[in-house]
PAZAPA-4460 file (N, C-alpha, C; in steps of 0.05 Angstrom, whole numbers, plus 32768, in hexadecimal, padded with zeros to 4 digits):
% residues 290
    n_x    n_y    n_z   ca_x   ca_y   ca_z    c_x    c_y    c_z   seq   type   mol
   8448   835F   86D8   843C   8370   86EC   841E   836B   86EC     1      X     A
   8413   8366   8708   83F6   8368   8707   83E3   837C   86FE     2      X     A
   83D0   837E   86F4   83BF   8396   86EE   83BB   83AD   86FA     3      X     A
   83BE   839C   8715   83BA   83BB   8729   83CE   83C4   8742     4      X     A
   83E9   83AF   8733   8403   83B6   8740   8404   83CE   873E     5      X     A
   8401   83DA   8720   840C   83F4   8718   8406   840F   872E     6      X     A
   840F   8423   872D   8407   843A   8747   83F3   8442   8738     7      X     A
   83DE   8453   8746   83C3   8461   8744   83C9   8469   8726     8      X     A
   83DD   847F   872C   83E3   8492   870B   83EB   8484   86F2     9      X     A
   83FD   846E   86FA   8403   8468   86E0   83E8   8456   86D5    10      X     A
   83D4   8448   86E8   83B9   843E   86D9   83A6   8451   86D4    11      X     A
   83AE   8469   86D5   83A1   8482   86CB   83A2   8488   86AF    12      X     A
   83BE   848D   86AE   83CF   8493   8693   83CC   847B   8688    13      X     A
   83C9   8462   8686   83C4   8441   8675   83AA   844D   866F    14      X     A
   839C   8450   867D   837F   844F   8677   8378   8467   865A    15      X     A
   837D   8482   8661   837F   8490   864E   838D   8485   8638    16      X     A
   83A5   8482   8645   83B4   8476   8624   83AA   8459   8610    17      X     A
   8391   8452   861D   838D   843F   8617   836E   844C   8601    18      X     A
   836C   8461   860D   8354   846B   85F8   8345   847B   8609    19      X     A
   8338   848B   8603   8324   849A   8614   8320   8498   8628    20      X     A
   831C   84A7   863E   830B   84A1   8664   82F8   84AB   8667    21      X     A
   82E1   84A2   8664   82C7   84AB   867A   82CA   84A4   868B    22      X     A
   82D2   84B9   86A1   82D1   84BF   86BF   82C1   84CD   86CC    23      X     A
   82B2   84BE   86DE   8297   84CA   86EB   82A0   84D3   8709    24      X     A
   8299   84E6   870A   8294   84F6   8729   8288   84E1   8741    25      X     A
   8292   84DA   874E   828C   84C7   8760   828E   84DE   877F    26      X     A
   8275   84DF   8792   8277   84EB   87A0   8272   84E5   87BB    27      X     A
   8279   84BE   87C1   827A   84B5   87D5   8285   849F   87C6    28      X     A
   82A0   8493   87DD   82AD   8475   87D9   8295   845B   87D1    29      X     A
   827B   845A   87D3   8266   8445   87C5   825F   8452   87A8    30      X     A
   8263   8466   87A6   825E   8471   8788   8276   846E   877B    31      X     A
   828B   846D   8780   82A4   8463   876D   82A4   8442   8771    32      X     A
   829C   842D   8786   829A   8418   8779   8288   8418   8769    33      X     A
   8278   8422   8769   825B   8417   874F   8261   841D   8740    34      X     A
   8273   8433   8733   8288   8436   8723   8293   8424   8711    35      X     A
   82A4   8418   872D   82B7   8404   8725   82AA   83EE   8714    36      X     A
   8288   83E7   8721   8283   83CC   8716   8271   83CE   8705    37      X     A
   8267   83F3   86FA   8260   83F9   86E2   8272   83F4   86C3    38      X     A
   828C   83F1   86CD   829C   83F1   86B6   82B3   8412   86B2    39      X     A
   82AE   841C   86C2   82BE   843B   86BD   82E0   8428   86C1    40      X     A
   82F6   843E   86BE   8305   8438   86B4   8319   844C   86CD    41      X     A
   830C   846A   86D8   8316   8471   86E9   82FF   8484   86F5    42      X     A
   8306   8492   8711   82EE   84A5   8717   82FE   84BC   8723    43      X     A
   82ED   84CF   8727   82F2   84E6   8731   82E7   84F7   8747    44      X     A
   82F9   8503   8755   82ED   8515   876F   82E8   852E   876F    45      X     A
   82CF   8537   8762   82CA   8555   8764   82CC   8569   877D    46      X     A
   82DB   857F   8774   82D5   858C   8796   82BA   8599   878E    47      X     A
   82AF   85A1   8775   828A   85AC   8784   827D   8597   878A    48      X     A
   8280   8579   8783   826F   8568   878E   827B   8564   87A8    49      X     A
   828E   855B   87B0   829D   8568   87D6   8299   8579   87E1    50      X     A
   8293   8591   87E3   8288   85AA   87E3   8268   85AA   87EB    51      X     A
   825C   85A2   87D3   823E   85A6   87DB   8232   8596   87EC    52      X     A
   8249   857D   87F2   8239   8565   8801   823E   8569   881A    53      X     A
   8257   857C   881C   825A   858D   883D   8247   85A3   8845    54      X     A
   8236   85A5   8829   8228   85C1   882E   822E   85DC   8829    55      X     A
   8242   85E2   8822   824E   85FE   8815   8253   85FC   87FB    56      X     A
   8251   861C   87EA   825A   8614   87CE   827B   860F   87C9    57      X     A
   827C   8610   87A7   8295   8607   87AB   82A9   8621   87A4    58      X     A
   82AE   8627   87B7   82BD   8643   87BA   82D4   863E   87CB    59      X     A
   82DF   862F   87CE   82FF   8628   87CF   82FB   8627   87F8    60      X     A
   82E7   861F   87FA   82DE   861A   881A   82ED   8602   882F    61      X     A
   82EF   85EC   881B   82F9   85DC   882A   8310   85CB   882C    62      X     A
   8323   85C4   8839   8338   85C4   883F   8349   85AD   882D    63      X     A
   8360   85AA   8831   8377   859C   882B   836D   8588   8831    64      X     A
   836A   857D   8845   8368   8561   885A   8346   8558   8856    65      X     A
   8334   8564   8851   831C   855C   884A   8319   854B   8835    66      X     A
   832C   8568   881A   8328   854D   8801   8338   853B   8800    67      X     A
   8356   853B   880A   8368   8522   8811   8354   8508   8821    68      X     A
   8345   8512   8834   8340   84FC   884F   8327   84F3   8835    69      X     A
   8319   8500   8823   82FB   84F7   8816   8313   84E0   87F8    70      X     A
   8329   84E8   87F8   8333   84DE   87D4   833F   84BB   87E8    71      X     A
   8344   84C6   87FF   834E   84A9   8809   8336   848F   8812    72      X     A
   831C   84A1   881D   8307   848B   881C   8302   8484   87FF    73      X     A
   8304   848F   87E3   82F8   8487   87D0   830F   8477   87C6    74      X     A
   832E   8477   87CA   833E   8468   87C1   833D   8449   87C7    75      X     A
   832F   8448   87E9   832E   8433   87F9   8319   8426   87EB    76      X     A
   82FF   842F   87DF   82E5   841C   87D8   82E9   8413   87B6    77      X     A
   8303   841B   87AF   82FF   8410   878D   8323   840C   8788    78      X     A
   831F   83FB   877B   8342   83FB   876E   8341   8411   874C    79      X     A
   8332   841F   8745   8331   8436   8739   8341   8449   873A    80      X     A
   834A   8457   8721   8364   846B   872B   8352   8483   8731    81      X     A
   8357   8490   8747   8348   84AB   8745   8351   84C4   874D    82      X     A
   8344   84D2   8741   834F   84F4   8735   8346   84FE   873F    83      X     A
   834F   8510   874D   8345   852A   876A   8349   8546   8758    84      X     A
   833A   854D   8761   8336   8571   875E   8343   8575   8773    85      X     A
   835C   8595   8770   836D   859A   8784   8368   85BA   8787    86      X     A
   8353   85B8   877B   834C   85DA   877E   8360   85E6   8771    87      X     A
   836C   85FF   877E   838D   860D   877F   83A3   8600   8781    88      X     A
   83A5   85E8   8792   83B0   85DB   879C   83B6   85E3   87BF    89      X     A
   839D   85F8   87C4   83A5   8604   87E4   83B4   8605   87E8    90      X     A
   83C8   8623   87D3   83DA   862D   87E4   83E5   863C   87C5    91      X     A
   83F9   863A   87D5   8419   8645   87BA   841C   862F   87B6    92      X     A
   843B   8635   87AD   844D   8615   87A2   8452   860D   87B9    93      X     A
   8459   860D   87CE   8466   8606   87E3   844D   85F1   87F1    94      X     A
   843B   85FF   87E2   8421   85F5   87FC   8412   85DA   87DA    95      X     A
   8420   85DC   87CA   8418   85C9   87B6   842C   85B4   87BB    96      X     A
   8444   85B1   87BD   8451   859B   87C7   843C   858B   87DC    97      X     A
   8434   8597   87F5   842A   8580   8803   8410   8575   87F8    98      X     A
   83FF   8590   87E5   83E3   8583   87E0   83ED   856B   87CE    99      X     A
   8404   855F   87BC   840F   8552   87A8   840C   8537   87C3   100      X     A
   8420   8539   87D6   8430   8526   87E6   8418   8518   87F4   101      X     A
   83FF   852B   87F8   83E1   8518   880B   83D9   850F   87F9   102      X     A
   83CD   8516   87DD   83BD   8509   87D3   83C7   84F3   87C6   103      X     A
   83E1   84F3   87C1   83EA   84DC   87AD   83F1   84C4   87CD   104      X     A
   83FB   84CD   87E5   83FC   84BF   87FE   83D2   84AD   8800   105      X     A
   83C1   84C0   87FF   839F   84B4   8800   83A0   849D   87E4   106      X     A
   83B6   84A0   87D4   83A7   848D   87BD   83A8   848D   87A7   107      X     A
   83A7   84AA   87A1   8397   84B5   8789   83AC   84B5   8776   108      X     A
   839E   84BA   875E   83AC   84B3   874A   83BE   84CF   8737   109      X     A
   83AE   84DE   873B   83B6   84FC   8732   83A1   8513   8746   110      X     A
   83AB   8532   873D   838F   853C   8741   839A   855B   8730   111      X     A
   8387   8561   8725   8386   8581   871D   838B   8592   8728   112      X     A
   8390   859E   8722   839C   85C9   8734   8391   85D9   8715   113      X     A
   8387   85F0   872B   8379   85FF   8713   8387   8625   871A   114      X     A
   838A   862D   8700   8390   864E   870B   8383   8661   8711   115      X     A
   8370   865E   871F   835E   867B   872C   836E   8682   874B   116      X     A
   8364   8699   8743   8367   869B   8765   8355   869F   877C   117      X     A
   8363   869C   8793   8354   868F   87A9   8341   86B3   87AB   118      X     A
   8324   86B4   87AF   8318   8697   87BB   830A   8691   8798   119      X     A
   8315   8680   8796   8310   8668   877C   82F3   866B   8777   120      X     A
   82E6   8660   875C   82C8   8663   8756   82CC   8645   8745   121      X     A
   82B3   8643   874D   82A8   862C   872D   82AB   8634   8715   122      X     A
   82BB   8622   8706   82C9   8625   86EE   82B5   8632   86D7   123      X     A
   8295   862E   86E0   8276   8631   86C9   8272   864F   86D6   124      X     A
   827C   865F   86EF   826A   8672   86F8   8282   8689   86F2   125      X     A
   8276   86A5   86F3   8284   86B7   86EE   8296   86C9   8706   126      X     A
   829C   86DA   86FF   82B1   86E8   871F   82D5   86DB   8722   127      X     A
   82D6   86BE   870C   82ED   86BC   871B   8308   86C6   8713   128      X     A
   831E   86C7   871B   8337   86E2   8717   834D   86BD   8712   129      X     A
   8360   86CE   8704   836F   86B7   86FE   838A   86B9   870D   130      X     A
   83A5   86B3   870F   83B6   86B2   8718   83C9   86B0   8709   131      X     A
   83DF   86C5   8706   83EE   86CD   86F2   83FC   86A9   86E0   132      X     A
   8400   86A9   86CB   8407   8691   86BF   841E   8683   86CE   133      X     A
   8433   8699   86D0   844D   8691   86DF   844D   8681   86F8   134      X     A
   8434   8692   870F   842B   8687   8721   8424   8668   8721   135      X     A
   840E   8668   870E   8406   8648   870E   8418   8633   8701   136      X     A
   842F   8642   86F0   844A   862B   86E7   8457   8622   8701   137      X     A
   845C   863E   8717   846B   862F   872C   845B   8615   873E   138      X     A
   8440   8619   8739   8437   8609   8745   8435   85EA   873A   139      X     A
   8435   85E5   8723   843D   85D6   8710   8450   85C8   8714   140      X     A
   8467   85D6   8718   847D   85CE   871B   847E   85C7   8738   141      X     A
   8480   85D4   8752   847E   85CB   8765   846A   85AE   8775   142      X     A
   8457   85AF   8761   8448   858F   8761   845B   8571   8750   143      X     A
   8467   8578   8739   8473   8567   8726   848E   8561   8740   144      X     A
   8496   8577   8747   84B2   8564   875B   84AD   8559   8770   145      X     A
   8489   8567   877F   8487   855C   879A   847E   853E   8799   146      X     A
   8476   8530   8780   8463   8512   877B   847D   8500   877B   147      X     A
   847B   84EE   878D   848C   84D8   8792   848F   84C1   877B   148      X     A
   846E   84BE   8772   8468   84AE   8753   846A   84BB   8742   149      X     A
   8483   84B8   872B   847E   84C6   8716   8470   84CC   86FE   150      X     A
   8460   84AF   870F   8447   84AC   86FB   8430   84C2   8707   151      X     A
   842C   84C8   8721   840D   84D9   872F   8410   84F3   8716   152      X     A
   83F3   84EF   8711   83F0   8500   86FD   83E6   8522   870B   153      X     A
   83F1   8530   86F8   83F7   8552   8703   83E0   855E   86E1   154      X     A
   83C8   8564   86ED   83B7   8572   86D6   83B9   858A   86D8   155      X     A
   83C5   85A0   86CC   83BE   85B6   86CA   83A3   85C7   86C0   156      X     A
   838C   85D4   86D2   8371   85D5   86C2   8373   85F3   86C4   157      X     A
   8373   8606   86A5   8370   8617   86A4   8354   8628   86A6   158      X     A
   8347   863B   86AF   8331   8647   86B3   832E   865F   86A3   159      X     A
   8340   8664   8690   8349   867C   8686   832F   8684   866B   160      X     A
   832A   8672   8659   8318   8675   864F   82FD   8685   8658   161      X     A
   82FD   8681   8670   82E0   8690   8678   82EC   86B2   8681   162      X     A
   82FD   86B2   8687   830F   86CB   868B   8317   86DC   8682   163      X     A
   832E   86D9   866C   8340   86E3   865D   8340   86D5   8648   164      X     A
   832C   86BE   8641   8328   86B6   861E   8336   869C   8615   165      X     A
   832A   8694   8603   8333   8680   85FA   834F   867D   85F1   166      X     A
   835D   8695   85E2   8371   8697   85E0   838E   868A   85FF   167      X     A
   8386   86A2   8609   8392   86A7   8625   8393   867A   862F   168      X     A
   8373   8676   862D   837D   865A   8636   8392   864E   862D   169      X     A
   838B   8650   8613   83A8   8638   85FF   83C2   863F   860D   170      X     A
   83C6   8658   860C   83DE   8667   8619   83EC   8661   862B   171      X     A
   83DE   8659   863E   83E0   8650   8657   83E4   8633   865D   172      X     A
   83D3   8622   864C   83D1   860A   8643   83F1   85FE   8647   173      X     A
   83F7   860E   862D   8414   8603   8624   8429   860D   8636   174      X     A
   8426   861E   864C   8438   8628   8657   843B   8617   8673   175      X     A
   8423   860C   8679   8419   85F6   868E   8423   85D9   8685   176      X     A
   842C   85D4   8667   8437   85BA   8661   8451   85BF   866C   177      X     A
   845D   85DC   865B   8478   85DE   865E   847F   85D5   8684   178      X     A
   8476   85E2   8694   847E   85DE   86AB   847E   85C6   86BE   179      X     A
   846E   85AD   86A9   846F   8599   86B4   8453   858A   86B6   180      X     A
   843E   8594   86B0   841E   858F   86B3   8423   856F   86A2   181      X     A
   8419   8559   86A9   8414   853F   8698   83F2   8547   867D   182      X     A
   83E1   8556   868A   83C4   8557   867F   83C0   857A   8686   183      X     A
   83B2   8585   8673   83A0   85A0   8672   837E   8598   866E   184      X     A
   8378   85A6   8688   8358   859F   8687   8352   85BF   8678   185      X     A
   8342   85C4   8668   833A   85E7   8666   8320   85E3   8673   186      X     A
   8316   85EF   867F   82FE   85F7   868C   82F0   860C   867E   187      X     A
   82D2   8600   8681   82BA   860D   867C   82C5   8616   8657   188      X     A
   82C7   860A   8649   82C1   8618   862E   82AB   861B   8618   189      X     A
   82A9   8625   860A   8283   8628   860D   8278   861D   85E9   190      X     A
   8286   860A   85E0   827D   85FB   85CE   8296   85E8   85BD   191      X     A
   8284   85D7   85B2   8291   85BD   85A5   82AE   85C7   8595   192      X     A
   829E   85E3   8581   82B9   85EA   8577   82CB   85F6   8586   193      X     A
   82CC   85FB   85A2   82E3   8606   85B2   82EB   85EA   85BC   194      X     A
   82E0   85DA   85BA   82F3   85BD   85C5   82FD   85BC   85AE   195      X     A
   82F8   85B6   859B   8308   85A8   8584   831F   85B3   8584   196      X     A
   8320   85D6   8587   8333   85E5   8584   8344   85F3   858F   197      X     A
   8338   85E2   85A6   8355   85E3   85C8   8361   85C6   85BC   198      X     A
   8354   85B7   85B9   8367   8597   85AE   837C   859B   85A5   199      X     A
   8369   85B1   8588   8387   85B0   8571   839C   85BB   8580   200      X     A
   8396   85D5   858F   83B2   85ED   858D   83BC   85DE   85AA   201      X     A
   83B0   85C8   85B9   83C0   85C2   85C7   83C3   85A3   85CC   202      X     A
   83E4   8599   85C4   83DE   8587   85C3   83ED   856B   85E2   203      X     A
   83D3   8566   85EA   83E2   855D   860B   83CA   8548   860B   204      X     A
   83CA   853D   861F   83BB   8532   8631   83A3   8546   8637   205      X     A
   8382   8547   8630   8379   855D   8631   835B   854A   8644   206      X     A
   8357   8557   8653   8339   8551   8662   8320   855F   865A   207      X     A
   830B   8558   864F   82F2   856E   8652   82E0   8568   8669   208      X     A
   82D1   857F   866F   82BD   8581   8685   82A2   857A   8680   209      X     A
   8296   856B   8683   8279   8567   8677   8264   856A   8691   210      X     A
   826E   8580   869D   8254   8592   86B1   8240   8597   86B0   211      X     A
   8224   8588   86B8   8210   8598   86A8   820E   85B6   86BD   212      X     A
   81FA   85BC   86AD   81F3   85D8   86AE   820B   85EF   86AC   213      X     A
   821A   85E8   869E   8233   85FF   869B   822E   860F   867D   214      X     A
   824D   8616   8678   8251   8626   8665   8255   8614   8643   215      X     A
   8255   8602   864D   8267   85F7   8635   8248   85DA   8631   216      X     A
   8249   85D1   860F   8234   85C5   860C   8239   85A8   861B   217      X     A
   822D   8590   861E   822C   8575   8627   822D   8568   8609   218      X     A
   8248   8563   8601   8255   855C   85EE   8259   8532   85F1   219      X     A
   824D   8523   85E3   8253   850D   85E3   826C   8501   85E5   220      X     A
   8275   84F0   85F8   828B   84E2   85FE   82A2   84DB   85E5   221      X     A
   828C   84C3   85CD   829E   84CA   85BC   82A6   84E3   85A8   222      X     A
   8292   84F8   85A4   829B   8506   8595   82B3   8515   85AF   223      X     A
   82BC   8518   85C2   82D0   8527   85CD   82E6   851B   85C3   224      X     A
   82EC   84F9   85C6   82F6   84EC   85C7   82FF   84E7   85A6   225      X     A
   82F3   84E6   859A   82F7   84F3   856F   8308   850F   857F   226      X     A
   8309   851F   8589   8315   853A   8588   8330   8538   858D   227      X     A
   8332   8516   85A4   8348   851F   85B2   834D   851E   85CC   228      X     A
   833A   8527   85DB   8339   8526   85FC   8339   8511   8607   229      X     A
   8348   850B   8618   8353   84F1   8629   8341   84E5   8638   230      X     A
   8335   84FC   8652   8325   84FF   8665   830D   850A   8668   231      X     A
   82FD   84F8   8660   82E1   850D   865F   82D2   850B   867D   232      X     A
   82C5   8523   8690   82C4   8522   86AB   82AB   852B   86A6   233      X     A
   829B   851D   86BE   827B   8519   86BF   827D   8520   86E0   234      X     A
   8290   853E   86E4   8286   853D   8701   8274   8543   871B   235      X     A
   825D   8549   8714   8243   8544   8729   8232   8537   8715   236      X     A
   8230   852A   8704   821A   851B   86F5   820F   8508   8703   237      X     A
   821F   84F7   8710   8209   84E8   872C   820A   84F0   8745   238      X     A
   820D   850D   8750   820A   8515   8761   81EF   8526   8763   239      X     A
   81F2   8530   873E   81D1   853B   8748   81BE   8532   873F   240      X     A
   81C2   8517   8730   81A9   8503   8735   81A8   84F9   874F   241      X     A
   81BA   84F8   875D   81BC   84E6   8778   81A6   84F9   8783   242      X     A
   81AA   8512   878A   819A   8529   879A   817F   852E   878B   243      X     A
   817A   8530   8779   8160   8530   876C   814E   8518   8777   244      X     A
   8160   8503   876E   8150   84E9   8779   8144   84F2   8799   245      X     A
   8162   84FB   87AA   814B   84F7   87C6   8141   850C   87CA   246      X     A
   813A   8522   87C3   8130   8538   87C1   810D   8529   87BA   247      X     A
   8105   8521   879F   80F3   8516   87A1   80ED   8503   87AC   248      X     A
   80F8   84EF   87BE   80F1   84DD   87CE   80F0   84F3   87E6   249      X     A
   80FB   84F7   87F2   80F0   8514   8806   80DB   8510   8803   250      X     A
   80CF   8528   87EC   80BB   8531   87ED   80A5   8523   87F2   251      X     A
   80A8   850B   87E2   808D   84F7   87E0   8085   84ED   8801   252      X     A
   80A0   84ED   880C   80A0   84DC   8825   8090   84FD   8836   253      X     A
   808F   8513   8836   807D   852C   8847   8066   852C   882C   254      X     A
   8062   8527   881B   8045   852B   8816   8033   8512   8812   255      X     A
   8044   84FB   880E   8034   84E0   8818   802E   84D6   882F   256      X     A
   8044   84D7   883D   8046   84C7   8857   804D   84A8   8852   257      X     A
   8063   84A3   8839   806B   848E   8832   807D   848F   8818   258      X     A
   8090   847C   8814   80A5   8477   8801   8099   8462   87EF   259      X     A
   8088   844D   87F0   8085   8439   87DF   808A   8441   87C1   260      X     A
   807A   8453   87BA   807D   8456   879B   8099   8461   8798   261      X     A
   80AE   8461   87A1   80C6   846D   879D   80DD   8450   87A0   262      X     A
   80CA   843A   87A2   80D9   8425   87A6   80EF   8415   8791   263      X     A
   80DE   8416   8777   80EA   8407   8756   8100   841C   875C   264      X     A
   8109   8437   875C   8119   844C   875B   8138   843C   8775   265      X     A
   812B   8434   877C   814B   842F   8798   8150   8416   8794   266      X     A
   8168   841A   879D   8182   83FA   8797   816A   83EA   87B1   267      X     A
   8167   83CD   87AD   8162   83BE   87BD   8178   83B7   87D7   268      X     A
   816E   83B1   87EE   8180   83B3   8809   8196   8398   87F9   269      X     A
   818F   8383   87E4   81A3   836A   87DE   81AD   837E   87D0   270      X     A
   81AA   838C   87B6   81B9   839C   87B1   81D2   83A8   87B7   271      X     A
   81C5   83B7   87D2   81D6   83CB   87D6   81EF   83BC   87ED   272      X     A
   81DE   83A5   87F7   81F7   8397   8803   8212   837A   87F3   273      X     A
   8205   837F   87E0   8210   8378   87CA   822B   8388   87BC   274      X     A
   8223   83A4   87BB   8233   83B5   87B5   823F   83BE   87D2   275      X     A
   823C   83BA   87E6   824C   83B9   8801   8266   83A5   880B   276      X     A
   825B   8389   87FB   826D   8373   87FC   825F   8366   8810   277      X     A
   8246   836D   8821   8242   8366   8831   8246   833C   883A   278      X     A
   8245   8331   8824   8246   8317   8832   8269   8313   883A   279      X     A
   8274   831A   8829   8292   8319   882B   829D   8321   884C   280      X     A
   8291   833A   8856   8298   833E   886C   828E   8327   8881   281      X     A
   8270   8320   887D   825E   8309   8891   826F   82F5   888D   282      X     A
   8283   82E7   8876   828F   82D4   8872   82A5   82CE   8889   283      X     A
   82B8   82EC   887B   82CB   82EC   8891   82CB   82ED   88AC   284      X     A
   82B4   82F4   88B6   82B3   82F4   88DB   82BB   82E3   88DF   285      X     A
   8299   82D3   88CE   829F   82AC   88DA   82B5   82A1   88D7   286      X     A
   82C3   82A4   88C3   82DB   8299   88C7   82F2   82A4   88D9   287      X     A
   82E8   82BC   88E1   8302   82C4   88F7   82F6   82B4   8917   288      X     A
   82E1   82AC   8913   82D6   82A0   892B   82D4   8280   892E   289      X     A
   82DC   827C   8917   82E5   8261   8916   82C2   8250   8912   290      X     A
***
């Protein structure tokens, strides 16, 4: 079999099984190729970085078909397996079958469902209500029969720690394997020794969050990876360098009346048509024109 015969999920699951994943938040299809030809191994689709780039926070605003129609342009620009944030999964179980049937139809390789309830919060901010355990098994379960690949990976990401406690996570954890979950992400936990010790008491396929500005410290790749964790997720880390960056190019450009000194800072136009493919396309015209 070729390397990239295999379907999205199962070069998901190789990849982990092959040793650790740094997976970076990619928040346009040119940011997951540079990805690709940085060396990453897979990437990921945040809904707050989808979210903020529509302009609203991430409070469960935008739709089914938004992040399906955004996971299928990023599937198209990289042969990368990639992992979508599914929010709730927008809906019940009934309404998680189809979120399962579009995104694994766009490409993708897996995507997470998390138990809060709607209207959903950021996993780092406070206010959010959870959704009885039972609830989020059915949903579990109603994703595991709706995936055509038995490989598309089904993450269960608990929120419960910030809620109802560290305990209550594990709890849930294992009750989210039982129903069928392949991976447990725990969200927002607020130091090294609560990773180590969601590892121990649970033992799966486990993701950590490496958010900045949240609850939980910015823990080094390998030491997660010494713990255990499969998936380590970096998801707005180049989205808000990306915005910083033009935020101060902005600025310079209304109090200078010019960009030059902001020049060393940006991809060169060969660059960036480089990372476009651009001669590849100029190739093929001519040759469709004989």
């Amino acid at each position: 079999m070729e390397p990239n015969s295999a379907s999205p999920g199962r070069r998901l699951r190789e990849a982990w099984a092959a040793g650790a994943v740094a997976v970076p938040g990619v928040f346009c299809p040119l940011v997951a190729r540079m990805a690709e030809r940085l060396g990453f191994r897979a990437v990921y689709l945040s809904g707050g970085a989808l979210s903020a780039l529509t302009g609203v926070p991430d409070v469960g605003l935008l739709t089914l078909t938004e992040f399906v129609d955004e996971a299928r342009r990023v599937t198209q620009a990289t042969s990368l397996p990639l992992l979508c944030d599914a929010d709730t999964g927008f809906g019940e179980a009934l309404n998680v079958e189809r979120t399962v049937r579009l995104f694994e139809a766009a490409g993708a390789a897996g995507i997470h469902l998390e138990d809060q309830q709607l209207p959903k919060r950021c996993g780092h901010l406070s206010g959010k209500q959870l959704v009885e355990p039972e609830a989020m098994a059915a949903k579990l379960r109603a994703a595991t029969a709706a995936r055509r690949d038995r490989d598309f990976v089904i993450v269960a990401r608990t929120d419960a720690r910030g809620v109802t406690g560290f305990d209550d996570a594990v709890r849930r954890a294992r009750l989210y394997l039982q129903a069928g979950a392949d991976a447990i992400f725990p969200e927002a936990l607020e130091s090294a020794e609560e990773f180590a010790a969601f590892a121990k008491e649970v033992q799966a396929p486990l993701l950590a969050n490496m958010t900045e500005f949240g609850r939980g410290p910015l823990l080094d790749f390998a030491a997660l990876a010494g713990m255990g964790y499969k998936v380590v997720l970096y998801p707005l880390t180049a989205l808000r360098a990306a915005l910083r960056a033009a935020q101060e190019t902005l600025a310079e450009i209304r109090q200078r009346g010019h960009q030059r000194d902001r020049l060393p800072a940006m991809l060169t136009r060969a660059e960036l048509y480089d990372l476009l493919g651009y001669s590849g396309y100029e190739a093929r015209d001519r040759a469709y024109f004989g």
